[in-house]
VOGU-3710 file (C-alpha; in Angstrom, 3 decimals, decimal comma):
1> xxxxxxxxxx> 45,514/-90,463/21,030  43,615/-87,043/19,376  45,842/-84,211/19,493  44,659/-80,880/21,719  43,834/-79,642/18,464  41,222/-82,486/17,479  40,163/-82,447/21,324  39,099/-78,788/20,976  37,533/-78,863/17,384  35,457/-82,024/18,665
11> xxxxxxxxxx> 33,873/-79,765/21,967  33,365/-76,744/19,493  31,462/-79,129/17,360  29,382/-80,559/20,401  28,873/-77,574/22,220  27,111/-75,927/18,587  24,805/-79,043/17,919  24,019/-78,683/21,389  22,724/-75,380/20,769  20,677/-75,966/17,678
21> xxxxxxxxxx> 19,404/-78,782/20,380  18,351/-76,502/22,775  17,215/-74,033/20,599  14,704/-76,361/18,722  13,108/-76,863/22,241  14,080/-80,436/21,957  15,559/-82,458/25,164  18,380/-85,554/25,080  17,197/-88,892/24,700  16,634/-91,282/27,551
31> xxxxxxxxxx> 17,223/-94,628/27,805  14,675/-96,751/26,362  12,280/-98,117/29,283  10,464/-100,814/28,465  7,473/-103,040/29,529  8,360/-106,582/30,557  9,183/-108,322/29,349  11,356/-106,789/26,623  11,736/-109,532/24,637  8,605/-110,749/23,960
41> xxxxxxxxxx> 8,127/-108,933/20,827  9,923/-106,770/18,105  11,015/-103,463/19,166  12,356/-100,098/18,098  12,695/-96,437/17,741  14,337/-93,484/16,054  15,728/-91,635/18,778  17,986/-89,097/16,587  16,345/-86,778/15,474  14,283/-85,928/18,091
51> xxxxxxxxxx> 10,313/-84,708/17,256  9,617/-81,262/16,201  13,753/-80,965/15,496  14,736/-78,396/12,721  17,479/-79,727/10,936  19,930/-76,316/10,444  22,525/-78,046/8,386  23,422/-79,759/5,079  23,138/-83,354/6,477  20,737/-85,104/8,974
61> xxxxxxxxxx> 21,803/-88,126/11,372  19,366/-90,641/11,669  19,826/-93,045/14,662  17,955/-95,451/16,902  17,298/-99,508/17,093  15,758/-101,851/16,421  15,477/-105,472/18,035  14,111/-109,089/17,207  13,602/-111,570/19,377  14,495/-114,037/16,817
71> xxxxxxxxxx> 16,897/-113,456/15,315  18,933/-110,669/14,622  18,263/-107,272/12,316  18,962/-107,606/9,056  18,583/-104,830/7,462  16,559/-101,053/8,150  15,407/-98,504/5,174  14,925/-94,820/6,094  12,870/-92,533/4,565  12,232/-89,194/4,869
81> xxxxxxxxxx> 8,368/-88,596/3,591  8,157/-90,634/0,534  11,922/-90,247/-0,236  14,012/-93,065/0,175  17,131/-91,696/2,291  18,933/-94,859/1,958  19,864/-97,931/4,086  21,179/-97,915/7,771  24,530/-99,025/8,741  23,634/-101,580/11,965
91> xxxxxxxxxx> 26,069/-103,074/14,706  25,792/-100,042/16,679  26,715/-100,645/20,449  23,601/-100,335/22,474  24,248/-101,443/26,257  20,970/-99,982/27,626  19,219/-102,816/26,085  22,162/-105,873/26,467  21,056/-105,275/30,181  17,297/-105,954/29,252
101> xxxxxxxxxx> 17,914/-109,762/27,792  20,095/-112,795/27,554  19,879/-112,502/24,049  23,620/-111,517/22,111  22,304/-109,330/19,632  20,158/-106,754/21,662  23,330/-104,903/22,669  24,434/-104,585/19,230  20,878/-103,285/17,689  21,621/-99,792/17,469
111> xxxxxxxxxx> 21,495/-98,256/13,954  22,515/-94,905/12,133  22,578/-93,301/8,608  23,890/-89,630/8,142  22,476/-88,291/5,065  23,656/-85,484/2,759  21,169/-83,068/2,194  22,360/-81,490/-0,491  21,670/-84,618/-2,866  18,000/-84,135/-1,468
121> xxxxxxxxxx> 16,796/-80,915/-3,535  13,456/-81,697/-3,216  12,726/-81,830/-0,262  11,778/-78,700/2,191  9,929/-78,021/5,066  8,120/-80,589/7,780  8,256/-83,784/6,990  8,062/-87,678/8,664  11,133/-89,465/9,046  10,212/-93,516/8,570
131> xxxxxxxxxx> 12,269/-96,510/9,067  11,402/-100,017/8,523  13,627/-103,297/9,811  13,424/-106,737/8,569  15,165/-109,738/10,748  17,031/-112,526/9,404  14,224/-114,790/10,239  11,908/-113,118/7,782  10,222/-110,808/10,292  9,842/-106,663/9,628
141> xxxxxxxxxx> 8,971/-103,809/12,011  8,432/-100,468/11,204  9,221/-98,026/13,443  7,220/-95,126/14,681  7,597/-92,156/12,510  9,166/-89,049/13,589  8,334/-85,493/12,784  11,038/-83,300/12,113  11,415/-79,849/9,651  14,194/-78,420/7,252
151> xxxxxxxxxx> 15,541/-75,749/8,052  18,455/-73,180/6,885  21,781/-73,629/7,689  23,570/-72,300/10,561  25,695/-68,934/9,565  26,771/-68,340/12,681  31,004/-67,960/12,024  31,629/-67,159/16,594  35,174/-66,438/17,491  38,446/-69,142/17,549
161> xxxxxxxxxx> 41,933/-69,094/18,959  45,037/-69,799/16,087  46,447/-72,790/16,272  49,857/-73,381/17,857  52,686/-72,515/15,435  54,196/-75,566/13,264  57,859/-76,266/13,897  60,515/-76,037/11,816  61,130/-78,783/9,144  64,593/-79,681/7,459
171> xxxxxxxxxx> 64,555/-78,736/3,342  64,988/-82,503/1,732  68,387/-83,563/0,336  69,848/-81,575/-2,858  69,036/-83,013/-6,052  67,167/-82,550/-8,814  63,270/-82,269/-10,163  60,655/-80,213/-9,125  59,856/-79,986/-5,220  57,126/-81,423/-4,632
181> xxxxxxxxxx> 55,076/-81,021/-1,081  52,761/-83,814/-0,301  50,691/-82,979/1,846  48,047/-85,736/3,529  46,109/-86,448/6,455  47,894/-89,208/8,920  50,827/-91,373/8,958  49,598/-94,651/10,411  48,701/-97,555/8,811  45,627/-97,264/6,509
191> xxxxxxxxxx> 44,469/-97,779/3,238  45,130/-94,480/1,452  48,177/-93,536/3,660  49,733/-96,945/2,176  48,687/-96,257/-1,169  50,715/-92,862/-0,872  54,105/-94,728/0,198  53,593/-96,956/-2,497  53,543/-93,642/-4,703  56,267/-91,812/-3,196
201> xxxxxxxxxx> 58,374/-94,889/-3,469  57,533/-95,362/-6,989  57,840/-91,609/-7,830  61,373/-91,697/-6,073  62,246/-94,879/-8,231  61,783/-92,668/-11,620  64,147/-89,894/-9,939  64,089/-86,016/-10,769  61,927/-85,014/-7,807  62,091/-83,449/-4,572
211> xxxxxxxxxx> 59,614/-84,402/-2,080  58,604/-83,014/1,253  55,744/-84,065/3,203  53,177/-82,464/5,704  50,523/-84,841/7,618  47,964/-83,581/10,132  48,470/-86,866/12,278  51,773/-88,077/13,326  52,060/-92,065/12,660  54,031/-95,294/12,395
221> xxxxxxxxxx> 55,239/-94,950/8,419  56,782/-90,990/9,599  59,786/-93,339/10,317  60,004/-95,018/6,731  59,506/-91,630/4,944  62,549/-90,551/7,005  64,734/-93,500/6,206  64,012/-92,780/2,593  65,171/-89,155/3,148  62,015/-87,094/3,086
231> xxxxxxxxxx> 61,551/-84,264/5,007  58,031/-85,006/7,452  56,415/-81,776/9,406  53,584/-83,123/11,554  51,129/-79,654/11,166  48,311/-80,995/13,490  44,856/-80,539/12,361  43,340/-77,555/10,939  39,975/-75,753/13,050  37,098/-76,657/10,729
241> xxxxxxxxxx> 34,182/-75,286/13,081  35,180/-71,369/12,307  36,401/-69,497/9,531  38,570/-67,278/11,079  40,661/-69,986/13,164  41,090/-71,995/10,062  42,510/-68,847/7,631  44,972/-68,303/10,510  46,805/-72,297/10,282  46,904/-71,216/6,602
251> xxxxxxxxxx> 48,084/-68,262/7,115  50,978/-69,719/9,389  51,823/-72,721/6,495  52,285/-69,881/3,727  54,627/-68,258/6,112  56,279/-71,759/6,964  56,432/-72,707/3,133  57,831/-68,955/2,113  61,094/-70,075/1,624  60,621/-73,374/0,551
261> xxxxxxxxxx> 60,223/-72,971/-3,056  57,398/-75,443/-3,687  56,312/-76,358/-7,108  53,969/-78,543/-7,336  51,482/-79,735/-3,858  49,902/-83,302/-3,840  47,287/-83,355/-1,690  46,265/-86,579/-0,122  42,563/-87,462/0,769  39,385/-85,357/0,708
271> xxxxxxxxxx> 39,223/-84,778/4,382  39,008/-81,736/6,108  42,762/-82,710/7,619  44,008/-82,774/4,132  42,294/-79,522/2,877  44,798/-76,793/3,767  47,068/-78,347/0,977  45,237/-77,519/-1,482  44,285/-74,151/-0,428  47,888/-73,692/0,147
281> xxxxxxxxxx> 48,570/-73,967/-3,176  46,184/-71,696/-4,522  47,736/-68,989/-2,260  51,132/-70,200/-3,124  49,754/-69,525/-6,738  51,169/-73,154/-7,679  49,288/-76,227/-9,228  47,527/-79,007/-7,206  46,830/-82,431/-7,692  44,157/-83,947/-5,481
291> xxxxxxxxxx> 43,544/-87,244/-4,878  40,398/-88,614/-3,354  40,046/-91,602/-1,851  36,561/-91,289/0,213  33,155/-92,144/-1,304  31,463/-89,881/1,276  29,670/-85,895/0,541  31,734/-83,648/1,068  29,211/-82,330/3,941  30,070/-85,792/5,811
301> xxxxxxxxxx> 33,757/-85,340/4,873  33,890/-81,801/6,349  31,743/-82,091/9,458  28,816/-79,860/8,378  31,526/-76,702/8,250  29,899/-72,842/8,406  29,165/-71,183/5,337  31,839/-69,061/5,165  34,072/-72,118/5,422  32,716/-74,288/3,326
311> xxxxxxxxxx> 32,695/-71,822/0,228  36,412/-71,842/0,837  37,057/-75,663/0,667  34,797/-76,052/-2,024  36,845/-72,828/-3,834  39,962/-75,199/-2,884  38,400/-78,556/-4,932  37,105/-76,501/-7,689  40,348/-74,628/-8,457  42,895/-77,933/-8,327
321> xxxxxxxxxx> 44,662/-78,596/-11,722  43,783/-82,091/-11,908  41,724/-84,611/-9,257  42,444/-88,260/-8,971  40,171/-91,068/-8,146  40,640/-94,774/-8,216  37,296/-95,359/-9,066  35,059/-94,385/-11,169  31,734/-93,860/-9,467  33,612/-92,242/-7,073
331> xxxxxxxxxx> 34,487/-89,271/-9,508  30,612/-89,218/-10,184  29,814/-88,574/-6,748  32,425/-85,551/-6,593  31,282/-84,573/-10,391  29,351/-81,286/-9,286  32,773/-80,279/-7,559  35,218/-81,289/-10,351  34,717/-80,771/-14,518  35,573/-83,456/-16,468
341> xxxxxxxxxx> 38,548/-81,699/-17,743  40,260/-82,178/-14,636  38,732/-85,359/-13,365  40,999/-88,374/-13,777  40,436/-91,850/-12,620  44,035/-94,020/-12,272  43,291/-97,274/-10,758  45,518/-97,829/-7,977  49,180/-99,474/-8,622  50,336/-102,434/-6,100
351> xxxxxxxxxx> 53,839/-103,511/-5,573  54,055/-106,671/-7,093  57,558/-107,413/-5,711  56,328/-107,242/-2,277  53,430/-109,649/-2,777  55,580/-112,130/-4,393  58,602/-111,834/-2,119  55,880/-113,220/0,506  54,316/-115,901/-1,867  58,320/-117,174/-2,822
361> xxxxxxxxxx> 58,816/-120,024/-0,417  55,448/-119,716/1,647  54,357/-122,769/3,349  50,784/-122,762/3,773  50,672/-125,686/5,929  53,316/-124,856/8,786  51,749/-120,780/8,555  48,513/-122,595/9,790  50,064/-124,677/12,372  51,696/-121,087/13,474
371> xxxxxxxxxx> 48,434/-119,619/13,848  46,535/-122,595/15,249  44,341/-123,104/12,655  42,972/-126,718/12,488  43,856/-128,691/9,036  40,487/-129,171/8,180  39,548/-125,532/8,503  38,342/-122,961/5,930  39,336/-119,409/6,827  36,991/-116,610/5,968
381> xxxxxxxxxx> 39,675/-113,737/6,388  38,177/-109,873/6,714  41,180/-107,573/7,336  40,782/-103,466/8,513  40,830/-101,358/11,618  37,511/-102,647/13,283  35,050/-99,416/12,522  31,414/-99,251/11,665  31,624/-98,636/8,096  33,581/-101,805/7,446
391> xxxxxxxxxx> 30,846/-104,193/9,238  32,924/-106,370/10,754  30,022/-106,945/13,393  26,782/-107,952/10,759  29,831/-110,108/9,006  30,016/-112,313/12,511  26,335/-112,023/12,384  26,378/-113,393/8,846  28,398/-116,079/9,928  26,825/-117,482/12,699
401> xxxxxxxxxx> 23,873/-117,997/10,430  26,204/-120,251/7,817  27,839/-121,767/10,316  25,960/-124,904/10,849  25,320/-125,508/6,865  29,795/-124,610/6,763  31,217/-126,755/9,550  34,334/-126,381/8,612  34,613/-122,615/8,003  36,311/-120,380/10,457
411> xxxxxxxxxx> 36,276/-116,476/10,585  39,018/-114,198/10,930  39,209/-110,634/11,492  42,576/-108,485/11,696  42,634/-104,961/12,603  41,441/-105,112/16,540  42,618/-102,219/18,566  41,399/-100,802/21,621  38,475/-98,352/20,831  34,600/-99,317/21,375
421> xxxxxxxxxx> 33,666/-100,859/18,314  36,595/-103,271/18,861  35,932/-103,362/21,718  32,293/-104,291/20,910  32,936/-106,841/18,465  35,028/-108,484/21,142  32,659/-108,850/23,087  30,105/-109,946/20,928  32,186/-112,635/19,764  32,765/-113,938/23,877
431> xxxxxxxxxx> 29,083/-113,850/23,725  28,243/-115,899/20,546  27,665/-120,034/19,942  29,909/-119,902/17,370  32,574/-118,172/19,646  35,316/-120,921/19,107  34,794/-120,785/15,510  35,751/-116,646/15,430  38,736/-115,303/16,386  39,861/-111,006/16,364
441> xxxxxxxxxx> 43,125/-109,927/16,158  44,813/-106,809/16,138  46,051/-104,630/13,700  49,421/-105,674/12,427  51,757/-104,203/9,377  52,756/-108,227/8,412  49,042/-108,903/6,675  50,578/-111,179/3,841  50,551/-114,459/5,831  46,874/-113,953/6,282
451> xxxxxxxxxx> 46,138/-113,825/2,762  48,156/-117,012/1,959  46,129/-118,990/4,626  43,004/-117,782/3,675  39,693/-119,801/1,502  38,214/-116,495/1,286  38,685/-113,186/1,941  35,528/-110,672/2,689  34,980/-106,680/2,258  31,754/-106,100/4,041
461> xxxxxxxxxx> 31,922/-102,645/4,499  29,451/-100,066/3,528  31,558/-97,675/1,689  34,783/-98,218/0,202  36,123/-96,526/-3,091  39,147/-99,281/-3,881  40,363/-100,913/-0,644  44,133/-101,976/-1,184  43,108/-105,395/0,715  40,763/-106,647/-2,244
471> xxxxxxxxxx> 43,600/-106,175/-4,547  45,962/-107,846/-2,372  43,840/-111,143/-1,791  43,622/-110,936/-5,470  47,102/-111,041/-6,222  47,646/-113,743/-3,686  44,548/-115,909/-5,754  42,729/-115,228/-2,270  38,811/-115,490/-3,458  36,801/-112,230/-2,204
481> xxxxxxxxxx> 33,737/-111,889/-1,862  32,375/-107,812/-1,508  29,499/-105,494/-1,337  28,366/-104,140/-4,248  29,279/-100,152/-3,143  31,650/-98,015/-5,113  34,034/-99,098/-6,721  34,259/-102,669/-5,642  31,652/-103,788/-8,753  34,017/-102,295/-11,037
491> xxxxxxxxxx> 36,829/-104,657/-9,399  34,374/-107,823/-9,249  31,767/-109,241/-11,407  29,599/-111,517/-9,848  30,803/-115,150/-9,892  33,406/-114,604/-13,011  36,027/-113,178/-10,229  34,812/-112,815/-7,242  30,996/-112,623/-5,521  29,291/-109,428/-4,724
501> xxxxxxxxxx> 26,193/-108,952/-2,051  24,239/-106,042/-1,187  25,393/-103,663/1,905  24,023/-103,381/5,070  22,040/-106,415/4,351  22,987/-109,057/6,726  20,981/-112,051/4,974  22,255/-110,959/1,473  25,763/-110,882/3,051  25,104/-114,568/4,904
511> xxxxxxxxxx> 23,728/-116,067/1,529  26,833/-114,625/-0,562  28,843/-116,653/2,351  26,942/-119,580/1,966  27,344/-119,394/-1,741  31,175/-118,938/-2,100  31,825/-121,591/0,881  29,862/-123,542/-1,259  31,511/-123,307/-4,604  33,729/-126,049/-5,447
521> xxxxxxxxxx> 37,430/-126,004/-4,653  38,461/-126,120/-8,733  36,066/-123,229/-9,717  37,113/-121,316/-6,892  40,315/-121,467/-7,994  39,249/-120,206/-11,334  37,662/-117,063/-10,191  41,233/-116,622/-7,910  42,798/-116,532/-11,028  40,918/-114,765/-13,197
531> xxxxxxxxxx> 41,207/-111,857/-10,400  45,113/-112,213/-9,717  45,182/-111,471/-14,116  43,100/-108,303/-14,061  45,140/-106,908/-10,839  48,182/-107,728/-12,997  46,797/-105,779/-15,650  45,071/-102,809/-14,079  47,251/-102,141/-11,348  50,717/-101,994/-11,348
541> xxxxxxxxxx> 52,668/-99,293/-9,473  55,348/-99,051/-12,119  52,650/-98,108/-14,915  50,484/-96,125/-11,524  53,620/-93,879/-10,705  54,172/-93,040/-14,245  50,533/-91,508/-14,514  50,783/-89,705/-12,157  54,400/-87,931/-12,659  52,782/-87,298/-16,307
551> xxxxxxxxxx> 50,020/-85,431/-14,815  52,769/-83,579/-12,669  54,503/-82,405/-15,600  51,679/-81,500/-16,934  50,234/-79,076/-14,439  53,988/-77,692/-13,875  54,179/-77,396/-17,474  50,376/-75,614/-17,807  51,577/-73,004/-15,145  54,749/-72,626/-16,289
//
């Protein structure tokens, strides 16, 4: 559930785009209309932006759909003039147009791309937004073009209340080190909030520090922080629509972390939750390390912040003693931010113990008889909380085009909860012929029995840095099979340990299936290995932690 915080920060946020809305002369969308009957032949539109639209911001949000009557959309370029803005994520709910045909895939043929416009220097004034959609029949439509103009940003600051007060938080236990505040966006389960236990335990293992942390979001692993003895102040989220809002919640935290006697902050995530930690410690005058997780701009990060704001947060990333990324392309995204002095990319560390504690004594065969899986089955396993960016709708898509040339394959996705794209995909599987052959269940903390029965385990998702579930099928000798975004290439090469397919591309996606289904058993079992050695190598938490308490003596030692 948001906080009142988040509630309010969201209807600020709406309530301004709906005045650049109104102000460009521009009126809502309806819903699309059409002649009968709908689907007789291709169809789509852009429907975000609207025509004549000047874009006052750093990034632009393309949306609209696009349908087959086929088969479903494969994949949709954008352009903006004669500049390629990229490729669309799809699997966007669209019930408008589920109402117009029998046909499962119209109410999933929505589409969106936001775009940062600051990587787009060249281009300026009016200009005609293009998109083009190919099916996975082999069909292509290209969309009407919309007219829309660049404009300057919005430097309109308006008037906030503070945020409430944070409450009181217990100093940790006595001992010795440096104290060190971590300070990170939520607490439930997640990728880089995992990754950050797995830190904090190792850092605790090594001894000689003091660790407090503050998260925006209250969540689930607040309890094992706690029964580990670290202090946890839930701070709630920090006003990122105004200026003046925002300096006051730092304001209160310097007051609340007067007496504290802070060393060192850690700062968790590039989010706009996550960002008053690292101004904090600039007016703390202390050092910072930042670690990044997200492969997104900064203007995407941040929600398209004011001016004024934004020249802050950027102050607060260009002024940390040292920035950590787990990937390399990642830190070349954020290079105009961060010099290569402090830039450091440390591959993640897993907890070996953990993995094999799980593996000691596992019996496949009776953990598939638990789960109902038949003994002739092939699991495809795809594991995360069920949002767009991960895909787990065009991976059922993909599927359902394998699934007569893989009989025996059977998809699997963990990470259902109760929000709309869950929702969505829920449905969508009810609605599918391959419906007994996919199955969606809900998030759960006990993922290691998944990877054990698993033939293959799949990242689809159109932007991930280094998700913690590739290296875990890895270590369990799990095959994967990824897109090609981020850092996942420089996990995975192609067929030597692991396959790789292009994003937001649901035929490349459904051939890369096809392809690693079709690989036999014994050289499957080759590439498992030869992935389960380099995780062995590249990411252990032991040689992880130590890293990174180097680099913490070495910005305590630099500021001295």
């Amino acid at each position: 559930m948001k906080t009142l915080d988040e509630r309010l920060n969201g209807l600020r946020w709406r309530l301004r785009a709906m005045r650049r809305l109104w102000s460009s002369g521009a009126e809502p969308h309806m819903p699309f209309i059409p002649p009968e009957p709908f689907d007789a032949v291709p169809r789509g539109r852009i429907e975000s932006p609207a025509a004549g639209l000047t874009i006052a911001s750093d990034t632009l949000h393309v949306a609209g759909w696009a349908f087959f009557p086929g088969a479903p959309t494969s994949r949709i370029d954008v352009w903006l003039g004669e500049k390629p803005l990229g490729r669309a994520r799809m699997g966007v709910a669209r019930p408008d147009l589920a109402e117009l045909t029998d046909l499962p895939w119209a109410g999933v043929s929505g589409f969106e791309l936001t775009v940062d416009l600051t990587d787009q220097p060249d281009l300026d004034g009016r200009a005609s937004l293009r998109a083009s959609a190919a099916s996975t029949g082999g069909e292509r439509l290209d969309l009407d073009p919309v007219e829309i103009a660049l404009g300057d940003a919005d430097t309109d600051e308006g008037d906030g209340e503070l945020p409430v007060p944070p409450k009181p938080t217990p100093a940790p236990a006595n001992g010795d080190g440096p104290h060190v505040l971590i300070y990170t966006h939520q607490l439930n389960l997640g990728g880089a909030q995992l990754y950050l236990m797995d830190l904090i335990r190792g850092l605790l293992k090594r001894g000689a520090i003091r660790l407090t942390v503050v998260s925006a979001i209250d969540g689930r692993l607040r309890g094992e922080l706690e029964e580990l003895g670290i202090p946890v102040h839930i701070g709630g989220s920090s006003p990122m629509d105004h200026l003046s809002p925002h300096m006051g919640r730092l304001e209160q935290l310097v007051a609340w972390s007067a007496d504290r006697d802070f060393d060192l902050i850690l700062v968790n995530t590039a989010t706009g939750l996550a960002l008053p930690g690292a101004e904090l410690a600039n007016e703390l005058g202390i050092p910072a390390i930042w670690s990044i997780h997200e492969s997104f701009p900064l203007s995407i990060l941040w929600g398209d912040p004011p001016l004024g704001l934004l020249k802050q947060a950027k102050g607060a990333l260009e002024k940390a003693d040292t920035v950590l990324f787990e990937a390399e392309a990642t830190r070349e995204m954020f290079a105009p931010y961060v010099s290569s002095d402090r830039a450091r990319v440390i591959p993640y560390g897993l907890d070996f113990g953990a993995v094999e504690a799980a593996q000691a004594g596992f019996d496949r065969d009776a953990a598939r008889r638990r789960a109902s899986i038949p003994d002739d089955a092939e699991v495809v396993l795809c594991v995360g909380t069920v949002e767009p960016r991960k895909a787990q709708l065009p991976l059922a898509q993909a599927f359902e085009l394998v699934a007569a040339r893989q009989p025996n394959a059977r998809l699997v996705f963990v990470g259902g909860d109760d929000k709309q794209y869950s929702r969505m995909l829920a449905d969508y599987i009810a609605g599918s012929k391959v419906r007994e052959r996919i199955e969606l269940l809900p998030v759960t903390p006990d993922i290691q029995t998944w990877y054990g029965i698993a033939a293959l385990f799949v990242c689809a998702s159109d932007v991930e840095s280094l998700p913690r579930t590739v290296l875990e099928a890895m270590l369990w000798e799990t095959p994967v099979l990824a897109t090609d975004v981020y850092g996942l290439p420089e996990l995975i090469s192609d067929g030597e340990n692991g396959w790789l397919c292009e994003p937001r591309d649901t035929g490349s996606l459904a051939d890369a299936l096809d392809r690693a289904l079709s690989t036999a058993p014994g050289e499957r079992q080759g590439l498992a290995a030869r992935a389960r050695r380099m995780v062995e190598e590249r990411h252990s938490l032991p040689a992880y932690a130590d890293e990174v308490a180097r680099l913490l003596d070495e910005a305590l030692t630099k500021r001295g």
